[in-house]
N, C-alpha and C positions, 0 to 999 in steps of 0.2 A: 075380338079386337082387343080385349082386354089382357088376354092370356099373351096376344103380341108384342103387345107395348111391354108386358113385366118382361115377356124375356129379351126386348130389343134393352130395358135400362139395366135385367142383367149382366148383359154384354158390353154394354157398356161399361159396365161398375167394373167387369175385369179386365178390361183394356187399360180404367184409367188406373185400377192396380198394379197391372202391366209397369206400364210407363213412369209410376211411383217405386216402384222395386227397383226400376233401373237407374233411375236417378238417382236413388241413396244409395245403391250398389257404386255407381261414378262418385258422386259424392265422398263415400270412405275412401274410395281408391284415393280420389285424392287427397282427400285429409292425410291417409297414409303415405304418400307419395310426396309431397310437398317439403315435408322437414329434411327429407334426403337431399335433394335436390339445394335447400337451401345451405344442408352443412357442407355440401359436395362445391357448391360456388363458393363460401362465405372462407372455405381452409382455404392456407393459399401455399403455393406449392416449393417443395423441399426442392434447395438447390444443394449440391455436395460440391464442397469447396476442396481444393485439394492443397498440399500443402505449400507455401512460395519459396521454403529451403531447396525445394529438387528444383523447382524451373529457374530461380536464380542460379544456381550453382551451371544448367546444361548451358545458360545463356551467357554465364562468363567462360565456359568450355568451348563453347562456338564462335564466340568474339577471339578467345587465343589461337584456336586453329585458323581461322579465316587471317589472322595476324601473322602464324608464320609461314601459311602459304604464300601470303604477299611478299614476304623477306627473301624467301626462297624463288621465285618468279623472279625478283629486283637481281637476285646476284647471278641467275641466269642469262639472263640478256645481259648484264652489265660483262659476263665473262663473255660472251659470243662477240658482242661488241668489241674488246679489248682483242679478241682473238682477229675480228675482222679486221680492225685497224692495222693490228702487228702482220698479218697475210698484204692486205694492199702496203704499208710499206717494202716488203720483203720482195717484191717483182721487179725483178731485174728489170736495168730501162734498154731498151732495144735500140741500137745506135746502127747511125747508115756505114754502109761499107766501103772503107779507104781507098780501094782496087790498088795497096799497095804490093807490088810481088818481089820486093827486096829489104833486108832489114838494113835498121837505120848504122848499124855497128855489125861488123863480123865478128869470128868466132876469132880471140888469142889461143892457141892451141897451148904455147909454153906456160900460159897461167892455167891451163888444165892439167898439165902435165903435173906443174909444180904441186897441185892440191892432193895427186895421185900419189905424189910418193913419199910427203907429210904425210898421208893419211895411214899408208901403209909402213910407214918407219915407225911410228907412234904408235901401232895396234900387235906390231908383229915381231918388235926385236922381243926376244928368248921366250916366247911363244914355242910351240910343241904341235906336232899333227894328234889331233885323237877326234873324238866324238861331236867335241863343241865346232870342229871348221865349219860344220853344214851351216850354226846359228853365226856362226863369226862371218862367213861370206855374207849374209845379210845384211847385217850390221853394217860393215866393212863397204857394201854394196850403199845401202841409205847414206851412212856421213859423207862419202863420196858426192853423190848428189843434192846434196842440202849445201853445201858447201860452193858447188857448179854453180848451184842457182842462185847464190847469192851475188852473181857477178852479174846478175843482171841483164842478157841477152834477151833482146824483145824475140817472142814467137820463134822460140827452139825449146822442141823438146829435148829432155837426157833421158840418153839412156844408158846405167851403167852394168857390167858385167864382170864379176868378180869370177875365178878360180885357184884352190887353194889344192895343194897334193902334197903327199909323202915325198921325202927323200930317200930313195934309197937304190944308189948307183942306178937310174932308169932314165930311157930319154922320153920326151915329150914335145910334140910340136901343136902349137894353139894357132887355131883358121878362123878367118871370119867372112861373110860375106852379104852385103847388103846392097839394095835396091835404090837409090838416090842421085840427090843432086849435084854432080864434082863441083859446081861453081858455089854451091851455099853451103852442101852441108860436109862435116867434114868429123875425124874420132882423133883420140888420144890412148895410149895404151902404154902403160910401165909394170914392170917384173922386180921383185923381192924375191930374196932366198936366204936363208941361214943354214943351221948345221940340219933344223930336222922336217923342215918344208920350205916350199917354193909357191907362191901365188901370182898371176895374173889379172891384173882387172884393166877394164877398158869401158872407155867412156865415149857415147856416141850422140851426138849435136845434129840433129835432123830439125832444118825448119820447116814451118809449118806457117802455110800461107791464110 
């Protein structure tokens, strides 16, 4: 009984060893452990500041762009606008139909006549056949009718038609023939000639209902 009990208190005695090792094993740990942890809370922590020259400077970069996109947008519309306005005035206004089928004034033929042979006295005394008649009947053709129109015939169109040739001992016969109205519409037609051409033009008044 004797030799039981010593070795139950020896076993005991190394349990409670045991259990004292480990404690002071814990124990250092945290002794060791503890001042970390305190300088680990106690720092406090790095901010990095960055410089305000660069983000001032991007933010009056981004305030001037956003500025003169706005400027730019304004003078957009403002021209679209200006362009809509000048379109809606520019449409012609559409007006009802007169059922008129006669003009208010006929045609005076001798005042066409008269403009016909001003126009060709004045273009053509000592005038010459060469290269330029092709651009001269044109010409010669346009004053003709600028002239017609300015007499003012409501709804007749002109139409003139000039011919200019050489002189030289040959004959010529000038035709014409057109599709119209004998009661409304009606032409005019005179001849010049000198020593070294001879021209024709003729002027034709077709109305138009």
């Amino acid at each position: 009984m004797q030799r039981s009990l010593s070795l139950i208190q020896k076993s005991t005695d190394k349990d409670c060893s045991k259990h004292a090792s480990i404690n002071t094993s814990e124990g250092r740990t945290d002794k060791h452990e503890s001042p970390r942890r305190r300088n680990t809370m106690e720092s406090p922590p790095v901010l990095q500041r960055t410089p305000t020259n660069v983000s001032s400077s991007s933010l009056v970069g981004l305030m001037a762009s956003k500025r003169l996109a706005r400027r730019l947008t304004s003078k957009l519309f403002s021209g679209r606008s200006s362009m809509m306005s000048s379109s809606r005035l520019s449409v012609p206004v559409q007006r009802e139909p007169t059922y008129r089928m006669e003009p208010h004034s006929r045609v005076q033929i001798d005042k066409v006549k008269s403009i016909i042979e001003s126009v060709l006295a004045d273009n053509l005394t000592g005038s010459s056949y060469g290269v330029h008649s092709k651009t001269l009947c044109i010409l010669l053709g346009e004053e003709i009718k600028e002239k017609v129109k300015k007499l003012q015939y409501d709804r007749y169109k002109v139409v003139t038609h000039v011919l200019i040739g050489e002189l030289n001992n040959q004959g010529l016969e000038v035709a014409s023939r057109c599709v119209w109205d004998t009661a409304l519409d009606d032409y005019a037609s005179c001849n010049f000639r000198n020593k070294n051409l001879f021209c024709t033009a003729s002027v034709y008044m077709v109305y138009h209902e």
